[in-house]
N, C-alpha and C positions, 0 to 999 in steps of 0.2 A: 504494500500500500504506500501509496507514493503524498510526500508532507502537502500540503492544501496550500495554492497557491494566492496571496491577499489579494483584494479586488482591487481593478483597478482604479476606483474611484477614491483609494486614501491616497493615490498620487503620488505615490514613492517611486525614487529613483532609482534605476542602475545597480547604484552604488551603496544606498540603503541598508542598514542591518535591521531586521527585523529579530527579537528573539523569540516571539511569542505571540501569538496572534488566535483567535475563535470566530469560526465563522458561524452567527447565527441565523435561523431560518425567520426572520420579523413574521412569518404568516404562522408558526406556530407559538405567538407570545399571545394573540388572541388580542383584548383590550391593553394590554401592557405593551403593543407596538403602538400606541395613541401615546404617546408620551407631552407629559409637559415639564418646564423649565426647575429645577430644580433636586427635585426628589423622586424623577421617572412615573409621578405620580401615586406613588406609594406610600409619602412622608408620612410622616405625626401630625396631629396637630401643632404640637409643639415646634417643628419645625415650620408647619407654616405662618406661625406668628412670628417667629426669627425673621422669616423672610418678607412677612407684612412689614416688622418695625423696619427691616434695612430701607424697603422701596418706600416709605412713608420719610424716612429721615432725609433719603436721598432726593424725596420731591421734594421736601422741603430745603435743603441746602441749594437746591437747583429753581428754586422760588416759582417751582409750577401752582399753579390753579385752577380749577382744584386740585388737590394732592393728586387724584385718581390718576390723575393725566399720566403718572407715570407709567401707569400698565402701556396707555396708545404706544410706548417709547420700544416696549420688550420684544428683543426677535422671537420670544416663545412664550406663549402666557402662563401664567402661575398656577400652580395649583388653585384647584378649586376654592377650598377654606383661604387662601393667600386673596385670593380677587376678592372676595364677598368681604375682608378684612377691609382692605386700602380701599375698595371703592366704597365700600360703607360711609368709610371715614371721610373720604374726599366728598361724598353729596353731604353730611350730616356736620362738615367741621365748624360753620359758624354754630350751630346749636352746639356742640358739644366743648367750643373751646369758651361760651356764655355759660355752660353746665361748669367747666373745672375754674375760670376763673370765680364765678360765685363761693364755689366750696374751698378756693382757695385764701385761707386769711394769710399767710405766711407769704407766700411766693406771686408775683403777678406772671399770667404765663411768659410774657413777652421774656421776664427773667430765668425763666427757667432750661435746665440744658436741653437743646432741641432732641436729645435722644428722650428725655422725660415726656417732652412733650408727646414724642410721638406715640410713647409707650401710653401715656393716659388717656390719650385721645384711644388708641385702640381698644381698651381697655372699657373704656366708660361706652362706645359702640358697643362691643360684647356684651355685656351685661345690660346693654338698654332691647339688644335688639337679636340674640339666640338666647337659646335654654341652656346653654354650657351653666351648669352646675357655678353660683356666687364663687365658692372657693375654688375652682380650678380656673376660674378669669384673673381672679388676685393671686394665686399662687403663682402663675406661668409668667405674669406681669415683676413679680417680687424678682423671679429667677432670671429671669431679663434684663431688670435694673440690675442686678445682682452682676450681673459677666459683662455690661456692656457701658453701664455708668456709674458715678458718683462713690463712692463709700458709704455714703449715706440716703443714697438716691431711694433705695428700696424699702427704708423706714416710711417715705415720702409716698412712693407709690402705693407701697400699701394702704393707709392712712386716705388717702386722695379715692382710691377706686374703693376700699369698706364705705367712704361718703355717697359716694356715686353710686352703691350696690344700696342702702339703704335706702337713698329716694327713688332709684329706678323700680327695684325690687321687695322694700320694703323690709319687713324682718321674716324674709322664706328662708327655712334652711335648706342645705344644702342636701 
């Protein structure tokens, strides 16, 4: 049996070393040859809110409006839960950035680091507008601030979205 030769469309030269290579059949992956950007489709939630907060941080450093705009930008759209994130956010963010600045006495948002922002804005969409369980919107938020801001960013966020889970949701437990 003779080694499988790579197709020609990864464009390798001549001279090329290849050490290892799989050719798969895409017609027997079924739904899984439907792929989108990130996670082959398969992610966590968890990773889809990773990748909501990046595209939400990065419209906003890139001063789009609405935030959403930044899906139009993607050569491959996001996972499912990642769109319904950021475009949430991008139709809902004058409500929602009138929702954090009221519940904010401490910080005005304009002060606060834009990765907060983007986390509580997603955060406080979650909790106004799926059934994700109160504590797993504040928990995935904490863990987020946690790797990605402040040192004390995630005492804030916690704190910020329990406000926003009480008026949105009232006192349902989880």
């Amino acid at each position: 049996m003779s080694d499988p030769v790579p197709p020609p469309e990864l464009g390798l030269e001549a001279d090329d070393v290849v050490e290892a290579f799989e050719v798969v059949d895409h017609d027997d992956l079924g739904p899984a040859a439907d792929r989108t950007s990130g996670f082959d489709g398969i992610g966590t939630r968890r990773e889809a809110r990773e990748r909501a907060l990046a595209l939400l941080f990065e419209a906003e450093q890139r001063g789009l409006t609405p935030l959403s705009e930044i899906l139009a930008t993607l050569p491959v759209p996001p996972e499912p839960f990642t769109r319904d994130l950021v475009a949430g956010v991008g139709a809902d963010q004058a409500t929602l950035d009138a929702q954090l600045s009221r519940l904010s006495d401490t910080w005005p948002l304009e002060r606060m680091p834009a990765i907060d922002r983007a986390l509580l804005r997603m955060g406080a969409w979650e909790l106004a507008h799926t059934d994700v369980p109160v504590g797993a919107c504040i928990s995935e938020a904490v863990e987020l601030a946690k790797r990605y801001s402040t040192d004390d960013s995630h005492r804030f966020v916690n704190g910020m979205l329990a406000a926003v889970a009480r008026e949105v949701r009232g006192d349902q437990p989880d």
